[in-house]
TIKE-924821 format. One line per field, with one value per residue (C-alpha): chain; residue number from 1; x, y, z. Coordinates in steps of 0.02 Angstrom, whole numbers, plus 50000, padded with zeros to 5 digits. Layout:
% residues N
chain [A; ...] $
n [NUM; ...] $
u [X; ...] $
v [Y; ...] $
w [Z; ...] $
% end
This chain:
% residues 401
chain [A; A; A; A; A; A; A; A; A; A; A; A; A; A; A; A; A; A; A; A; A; A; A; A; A; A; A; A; A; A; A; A; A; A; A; A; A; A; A; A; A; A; A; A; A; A; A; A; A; A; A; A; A; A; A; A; A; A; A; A; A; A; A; A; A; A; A; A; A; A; A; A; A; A; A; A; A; A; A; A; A; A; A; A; A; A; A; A; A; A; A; A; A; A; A; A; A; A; A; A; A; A; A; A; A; A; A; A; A; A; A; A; A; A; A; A; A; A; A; A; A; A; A; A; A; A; A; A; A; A; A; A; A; A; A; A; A; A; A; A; A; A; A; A; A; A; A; A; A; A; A; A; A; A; A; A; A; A; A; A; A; A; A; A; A; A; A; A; A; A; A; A; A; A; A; A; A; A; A; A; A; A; A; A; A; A; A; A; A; A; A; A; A; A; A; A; A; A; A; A; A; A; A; A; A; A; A; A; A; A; A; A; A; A; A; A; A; A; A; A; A; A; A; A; A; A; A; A; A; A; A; A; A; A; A; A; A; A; A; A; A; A; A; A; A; A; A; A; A; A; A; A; A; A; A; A; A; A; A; A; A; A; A; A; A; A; A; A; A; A; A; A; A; A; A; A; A; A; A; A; A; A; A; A; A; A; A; A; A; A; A; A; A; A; A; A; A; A; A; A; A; A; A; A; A; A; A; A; A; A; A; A; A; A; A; A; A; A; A; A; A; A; A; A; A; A; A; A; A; A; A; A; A; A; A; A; A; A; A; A; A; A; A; A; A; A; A; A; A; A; A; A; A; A; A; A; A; A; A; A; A; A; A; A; A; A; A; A; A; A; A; A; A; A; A; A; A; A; A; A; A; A; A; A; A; A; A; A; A; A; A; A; A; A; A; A; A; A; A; A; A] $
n [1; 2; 3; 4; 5; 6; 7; 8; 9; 10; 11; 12; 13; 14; 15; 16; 17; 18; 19; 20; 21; 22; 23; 24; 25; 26; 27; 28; 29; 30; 31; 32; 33; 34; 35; 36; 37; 38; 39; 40; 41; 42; 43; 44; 45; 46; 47; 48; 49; 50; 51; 52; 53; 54; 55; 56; 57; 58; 59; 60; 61; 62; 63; 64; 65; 66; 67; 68; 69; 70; 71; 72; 73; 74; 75; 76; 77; 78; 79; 80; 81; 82; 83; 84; 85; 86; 87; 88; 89; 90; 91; 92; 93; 94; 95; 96; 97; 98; 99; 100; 101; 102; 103; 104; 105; 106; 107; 108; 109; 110; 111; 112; 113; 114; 115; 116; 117; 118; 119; 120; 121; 122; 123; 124; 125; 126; 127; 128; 129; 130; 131; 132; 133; 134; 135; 136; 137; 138; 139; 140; 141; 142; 143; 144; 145; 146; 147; 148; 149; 150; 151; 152; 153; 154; 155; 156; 157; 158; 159; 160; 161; 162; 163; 164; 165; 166; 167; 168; 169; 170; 171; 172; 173; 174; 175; 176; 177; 178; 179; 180; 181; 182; 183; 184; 185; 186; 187; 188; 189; 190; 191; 192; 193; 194; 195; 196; 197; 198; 199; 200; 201; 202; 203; 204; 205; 206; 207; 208; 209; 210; 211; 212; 213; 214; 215; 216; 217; 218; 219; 220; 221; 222; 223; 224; 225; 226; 227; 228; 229; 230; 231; 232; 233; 234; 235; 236; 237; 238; 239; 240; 241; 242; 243; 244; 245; 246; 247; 248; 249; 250; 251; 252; 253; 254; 255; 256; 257; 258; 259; 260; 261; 262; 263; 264; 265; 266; 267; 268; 269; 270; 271; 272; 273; 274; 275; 276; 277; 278; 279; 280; 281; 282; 283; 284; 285; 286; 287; 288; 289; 290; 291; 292; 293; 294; 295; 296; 297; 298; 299; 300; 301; 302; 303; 304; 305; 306; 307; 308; 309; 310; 311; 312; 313; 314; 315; 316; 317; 318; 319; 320; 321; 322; 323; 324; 325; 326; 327; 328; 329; 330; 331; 332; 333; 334; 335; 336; 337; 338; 339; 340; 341; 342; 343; 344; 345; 346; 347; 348; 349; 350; 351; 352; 353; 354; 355; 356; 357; 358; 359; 360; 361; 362; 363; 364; 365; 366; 367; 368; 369; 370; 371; 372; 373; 374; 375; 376; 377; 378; 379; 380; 381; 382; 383; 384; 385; 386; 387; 388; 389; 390; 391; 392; 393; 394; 395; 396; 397; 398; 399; 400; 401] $
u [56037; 55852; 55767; 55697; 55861; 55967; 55827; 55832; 56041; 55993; 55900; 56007; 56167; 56056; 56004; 56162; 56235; 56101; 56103; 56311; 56411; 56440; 56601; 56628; 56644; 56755; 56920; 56978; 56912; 56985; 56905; 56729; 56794; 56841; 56696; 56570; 56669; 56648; 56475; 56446; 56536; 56443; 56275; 56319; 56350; 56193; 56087; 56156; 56117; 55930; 55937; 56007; 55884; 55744; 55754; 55795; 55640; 55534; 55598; 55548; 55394; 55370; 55428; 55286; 55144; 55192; 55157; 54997; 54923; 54906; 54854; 54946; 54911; 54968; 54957; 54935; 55026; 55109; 54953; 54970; 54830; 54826; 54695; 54738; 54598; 54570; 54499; 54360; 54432; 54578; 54681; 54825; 54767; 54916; 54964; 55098; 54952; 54793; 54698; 54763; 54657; 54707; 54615; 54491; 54429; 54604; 54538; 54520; 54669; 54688; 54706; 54865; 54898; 54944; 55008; 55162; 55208; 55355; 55209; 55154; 55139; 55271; 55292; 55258; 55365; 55396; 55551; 55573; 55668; 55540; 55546; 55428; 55479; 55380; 55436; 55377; 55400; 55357; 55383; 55456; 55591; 55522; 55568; 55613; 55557; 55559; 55479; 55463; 55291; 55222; 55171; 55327; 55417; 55615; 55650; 55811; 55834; 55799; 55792; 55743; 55587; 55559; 55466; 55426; 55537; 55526; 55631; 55721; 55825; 55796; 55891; 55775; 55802; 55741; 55722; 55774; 55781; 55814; 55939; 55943; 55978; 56009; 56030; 56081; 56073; 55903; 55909; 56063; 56173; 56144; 56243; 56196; 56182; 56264; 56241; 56211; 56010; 55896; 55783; 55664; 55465; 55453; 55473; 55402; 55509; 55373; 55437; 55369; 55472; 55650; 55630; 55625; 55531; 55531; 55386; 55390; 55226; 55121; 55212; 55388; 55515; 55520; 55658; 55693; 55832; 55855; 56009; 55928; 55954; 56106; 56115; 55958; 55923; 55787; 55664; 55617; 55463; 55362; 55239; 55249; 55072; 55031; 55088; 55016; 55036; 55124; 55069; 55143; 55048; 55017; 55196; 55187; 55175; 55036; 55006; 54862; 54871; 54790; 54868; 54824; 54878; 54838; 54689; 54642; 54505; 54585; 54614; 54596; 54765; 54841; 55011; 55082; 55263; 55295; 55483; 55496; 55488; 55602; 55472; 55299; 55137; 55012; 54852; 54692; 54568; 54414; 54455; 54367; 54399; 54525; 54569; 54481; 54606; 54762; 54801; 54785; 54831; 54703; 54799; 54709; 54671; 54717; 54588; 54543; 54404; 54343; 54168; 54074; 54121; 54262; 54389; 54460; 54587; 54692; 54831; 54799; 54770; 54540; 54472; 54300; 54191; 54060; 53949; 53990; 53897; 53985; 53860; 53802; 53937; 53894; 53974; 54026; 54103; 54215; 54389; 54502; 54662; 54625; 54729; 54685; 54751; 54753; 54768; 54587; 54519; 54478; 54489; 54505; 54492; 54505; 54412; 54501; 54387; 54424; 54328; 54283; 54398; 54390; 54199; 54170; 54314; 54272; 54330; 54250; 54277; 54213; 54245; 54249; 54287; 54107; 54017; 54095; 54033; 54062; 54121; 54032; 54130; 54159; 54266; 54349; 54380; 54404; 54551; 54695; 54681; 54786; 54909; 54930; 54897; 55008; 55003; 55107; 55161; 55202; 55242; 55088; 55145; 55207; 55013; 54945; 55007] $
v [54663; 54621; 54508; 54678; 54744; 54589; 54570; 54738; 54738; 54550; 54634; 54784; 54670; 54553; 54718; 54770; 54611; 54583; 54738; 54750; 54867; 54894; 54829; 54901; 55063; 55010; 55081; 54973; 54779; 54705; 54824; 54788; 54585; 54606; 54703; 54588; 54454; 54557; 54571; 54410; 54355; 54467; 54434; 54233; 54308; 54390; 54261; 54161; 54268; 54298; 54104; 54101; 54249; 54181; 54011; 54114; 54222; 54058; 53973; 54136; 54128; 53960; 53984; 54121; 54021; 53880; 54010; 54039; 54200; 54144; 54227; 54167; 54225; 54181; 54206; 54169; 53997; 53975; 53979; 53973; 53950; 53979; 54012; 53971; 53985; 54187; 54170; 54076; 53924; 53924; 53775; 53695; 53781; 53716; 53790; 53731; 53677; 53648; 53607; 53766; 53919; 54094; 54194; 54079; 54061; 54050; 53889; 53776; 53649; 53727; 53922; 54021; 54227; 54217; 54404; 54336; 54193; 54103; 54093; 54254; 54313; 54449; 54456; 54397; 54429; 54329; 54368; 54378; 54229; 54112; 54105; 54146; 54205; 54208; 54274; 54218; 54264; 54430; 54441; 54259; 54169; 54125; 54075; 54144; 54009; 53982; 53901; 53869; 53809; 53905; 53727; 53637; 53758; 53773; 53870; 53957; 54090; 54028; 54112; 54298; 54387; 54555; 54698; 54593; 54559; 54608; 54570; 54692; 54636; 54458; 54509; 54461; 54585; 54575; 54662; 54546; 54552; 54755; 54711; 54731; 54575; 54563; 54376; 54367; 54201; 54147; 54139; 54020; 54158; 54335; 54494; 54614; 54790; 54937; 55127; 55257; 55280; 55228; 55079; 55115; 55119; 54939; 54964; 54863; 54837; 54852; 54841; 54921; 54851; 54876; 55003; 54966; 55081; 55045; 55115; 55130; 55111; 55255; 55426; 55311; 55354; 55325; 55261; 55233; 55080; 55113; 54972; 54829; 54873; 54897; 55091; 55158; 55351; 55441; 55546; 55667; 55761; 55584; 55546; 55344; 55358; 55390; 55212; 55065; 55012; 55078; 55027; 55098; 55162; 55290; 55334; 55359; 55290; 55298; 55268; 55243; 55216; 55257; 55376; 55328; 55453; 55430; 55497; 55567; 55490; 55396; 55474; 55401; 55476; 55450; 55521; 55530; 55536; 55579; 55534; 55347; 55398; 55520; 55646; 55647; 55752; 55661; 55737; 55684; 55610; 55543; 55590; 55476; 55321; 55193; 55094; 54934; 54850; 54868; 55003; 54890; 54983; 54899; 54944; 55131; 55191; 55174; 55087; 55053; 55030; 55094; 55119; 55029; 55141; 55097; 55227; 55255; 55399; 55395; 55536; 55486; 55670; 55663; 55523; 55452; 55354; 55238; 55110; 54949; 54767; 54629; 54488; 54449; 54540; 54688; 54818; 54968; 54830; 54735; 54726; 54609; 54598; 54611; 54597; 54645; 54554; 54714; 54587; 54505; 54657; 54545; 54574; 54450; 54473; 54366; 54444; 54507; 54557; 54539; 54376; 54316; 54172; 53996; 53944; 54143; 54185; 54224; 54262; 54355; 54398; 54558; 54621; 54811; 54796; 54874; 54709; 54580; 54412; 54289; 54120; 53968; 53812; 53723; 53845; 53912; 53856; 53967; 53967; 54047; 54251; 54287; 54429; 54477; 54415; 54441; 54412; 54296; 54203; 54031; 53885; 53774; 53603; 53683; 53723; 53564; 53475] $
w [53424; 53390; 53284; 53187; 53180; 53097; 52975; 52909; 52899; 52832; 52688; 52653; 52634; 52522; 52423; 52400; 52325; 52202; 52125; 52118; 52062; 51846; 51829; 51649; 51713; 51852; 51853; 51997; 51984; 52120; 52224; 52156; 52172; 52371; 52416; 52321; 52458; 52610; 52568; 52536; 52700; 52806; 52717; 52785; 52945; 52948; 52918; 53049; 53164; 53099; 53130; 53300; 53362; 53261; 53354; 53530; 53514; 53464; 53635; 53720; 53652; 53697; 53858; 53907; 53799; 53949; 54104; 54177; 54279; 54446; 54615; 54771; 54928; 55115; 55289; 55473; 55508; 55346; 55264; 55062; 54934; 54752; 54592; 54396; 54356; 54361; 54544; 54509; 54611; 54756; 54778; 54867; 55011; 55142; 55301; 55451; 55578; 55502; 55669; 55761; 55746; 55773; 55913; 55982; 56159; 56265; 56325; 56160; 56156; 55992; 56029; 55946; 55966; 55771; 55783; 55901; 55861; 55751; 55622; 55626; 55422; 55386; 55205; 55044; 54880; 54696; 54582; 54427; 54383; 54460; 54649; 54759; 54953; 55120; 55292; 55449; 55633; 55752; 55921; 55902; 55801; 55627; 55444; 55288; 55144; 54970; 54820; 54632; 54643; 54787; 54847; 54925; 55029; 55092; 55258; 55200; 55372; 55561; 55709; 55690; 55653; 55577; 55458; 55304; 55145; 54946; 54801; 54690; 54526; 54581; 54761; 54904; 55035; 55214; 55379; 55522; 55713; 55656; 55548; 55345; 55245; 55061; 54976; 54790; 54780; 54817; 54999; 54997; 55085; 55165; 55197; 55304; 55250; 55374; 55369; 55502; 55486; 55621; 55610; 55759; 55737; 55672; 55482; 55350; 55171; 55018; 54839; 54700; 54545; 54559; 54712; 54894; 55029; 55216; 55293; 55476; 55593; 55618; 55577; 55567; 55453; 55257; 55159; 54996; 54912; 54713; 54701; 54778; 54984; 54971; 55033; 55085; 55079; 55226; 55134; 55286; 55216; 55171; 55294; 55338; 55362; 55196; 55102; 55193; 54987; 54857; 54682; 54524; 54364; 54238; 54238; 54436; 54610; 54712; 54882; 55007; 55197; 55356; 55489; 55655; 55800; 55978; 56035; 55873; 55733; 55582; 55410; 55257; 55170; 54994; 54915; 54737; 54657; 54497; 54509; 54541; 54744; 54795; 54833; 54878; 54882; 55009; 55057; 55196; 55086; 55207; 55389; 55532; 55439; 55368; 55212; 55211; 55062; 54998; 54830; 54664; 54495; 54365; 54181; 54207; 54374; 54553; 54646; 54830; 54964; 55114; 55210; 55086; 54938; 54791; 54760; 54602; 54518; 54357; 54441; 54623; 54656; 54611; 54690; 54645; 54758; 54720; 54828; 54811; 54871; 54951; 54955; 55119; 55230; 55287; 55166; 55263; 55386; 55238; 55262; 55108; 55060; 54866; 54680; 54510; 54359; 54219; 54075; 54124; 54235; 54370; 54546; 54703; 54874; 55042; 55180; 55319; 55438; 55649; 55706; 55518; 55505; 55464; 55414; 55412; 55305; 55148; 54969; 54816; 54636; 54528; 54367; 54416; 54578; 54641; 54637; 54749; 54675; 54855; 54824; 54851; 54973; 54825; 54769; 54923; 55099; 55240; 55343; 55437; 55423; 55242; 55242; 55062; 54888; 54730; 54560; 54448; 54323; 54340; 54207; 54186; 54269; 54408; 54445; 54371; 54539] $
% end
């Protein structure tokens, strides 16, 4: 029962005391005397509970006055880095191997292929009872770790590798040496998850809320999880290559990805479902090019990026495109992994651009998303490539470390 709720019962019961029945035109007394005690009794009752829910709403309250908004992002080489302070600042940048550096001439001491390797990025995901969850690994054994503070990390899976994890209902479910995984209890034990549907083209498990999607490579199959992984249904008519991201908003989902055939140019292609995922309307939006960011849902509209130009749509049906400026990068060449917090309207983004790593990696801020403000080195350090960046909330001294 709510707070709302017992005080308006609270009232009525109080009400109904005061203004007591006129016991001179009573025929039955003891009736009027054994109500007047029920109501009395339950009135007590009552205002317990207003004090009980009172006092649990106050530590609620409490509770979310002590969390912060914070963006987390990570990458290559167990890369993580963090910003509380709306991204005008990242911090406890960390990674596995700070020396090594991903892609460099084959003959530095310090050369790593990042895309196969144990510490290859796979996924990123945060629950909603506080813990956050990375995955590790492809084309090599890796990790799946966890968190509270995004800082100090726990491996909690060895040996496998595989399509990226997400978290449903506070279940972290992952895809594993081709395998399905589902852990209930933060990553302390796992059972695998067995039907008859194929799990070939190297699919990737995204979460959008409470639903899962695994979205295999190229035109792959699509599959959709509404109970936290543990059945999984194939929706034949969705094209994988539509949802590179899936965001939800406006009372809809909305994805954006890029469809990449052999021998053909790529398109630029978006879908739409108006019933939490089961089906989907996709169209071709800009053929001979590709997405250069991820699908972010700002509080109104739909918003992405690609050849220089900022996309934007309320239905994710009419697109519109404006230019945009990126500082000194070359705009039609930008490439980010980006995220929006709706509640301040800004965007961040951490380039991710082939060859633009370490001193050329950069990362930018903008209030609309069309101009890119570029951080100074003060107030970001470039790094290992970064795979994705979320948004959370986290409790204040679990920041302030």
């Amino acid at each position: 029962m709510s707070f709302g709720m017992l005080l308006r019962a609270h009232i009525f019961v109080s009400s109904s005391v005061a203004m007591g029945p006129k016991p001179s035109r009573n025929p039955h007394p003891m009736i009027i005397k054994t109500s007047r005690h029920w109501l009395f009794a339950w009135r007590n009752v009552l205002a317990a509970l207003l004090i009980v829910s009172s006092a649990n709403a106050g530590t609620l309250n409490a509770q979310d006055a002590n969390k912060t908004d914070v963006f987390l992002a990570a990458g290559k080489l167990g890369r993580t880095i963090m910003s509380i302070d709306d991204g005008v600042t990242w911090i406890h940048d960390r990674s596995d191997d700070n020396i090594a550096r991903c892609w460099c001439e084959k003959d530095d001491p310090h050369y790593v292929e990042c895309d196969h390797d144990p510490r290859s990025f796979t996924g990123l995901a945060s629950s909603a009872d506080g813990w956050f969850y990375a995955q590790y690994g492809w084309g090599a054994p890796g990790t799946i770790r966890r968190s509270r503070n995004f800082i100090d990390w726990e491996v909690v899976r060895t040996e496998g590798s595989g399509g990226g994890l997400a978290v449903a209902n506070n279940v972290v479910v992952g895809l594993w040496n081709g395998r399905r995984w589902r852990s209930e209890d933060h990553g302390n034990t796992w059972q695998e998850v067995q039907d008859s549907l194929s799990w070939d083209g190297h699919p990737f498990v995204k979460s959008v809320g409470d639903t899962l999607f695994a979205v295999g490579r190229g035109d792959g199959q699509f599959k959709i999880s509404q109970d936290a992984g543990k059945s999984w249904k194939l929706l034949p008519d969705v094209n994988a290559g539509w949802s590179d991201s899936i965001v939800a908003g406006n009372g809809i989902l909305v994805s954006t990805g890029t469809r990449r055939q052999k021998d053909q140019p790529d398109i630029a292609c978006t879908a739409r479902s108006t019933d939490g995922g089961l089906t989907w309307t996709g169209q071709e939006l800009v053929h001979g090019k590709r997405w250069a960011a991820n699908v972010v849902f700002n509080g109104q509209e739909f918003v992405n990026w690609l050849d220089g130009k900022q996309y934007r749509s309320k239905d994710g049906v009419e697109w519109t495109a404006t230019p945009m400026t990126t500082g000194a990068f070359r705009t039609e060449h930008w490439g980010a992994n980006v995220c929006v917090n709706p509640q301040t309207g800004t965007y961040v983004a951490i380039l991710n651009v082939w060859g633009n790593f370490y001193e050329k990696q950069k990362a930018y801020r903008s209030i609309d998303g069309i101009t890119w403000n570029e951080l100074d080195t003060e107030h970001f350090t470039g790094g290992h490539p970064i795979g994705r960046i979320i948004l959370a909330k986290m409790p204040r001294e679990a920041v302030a470390k």
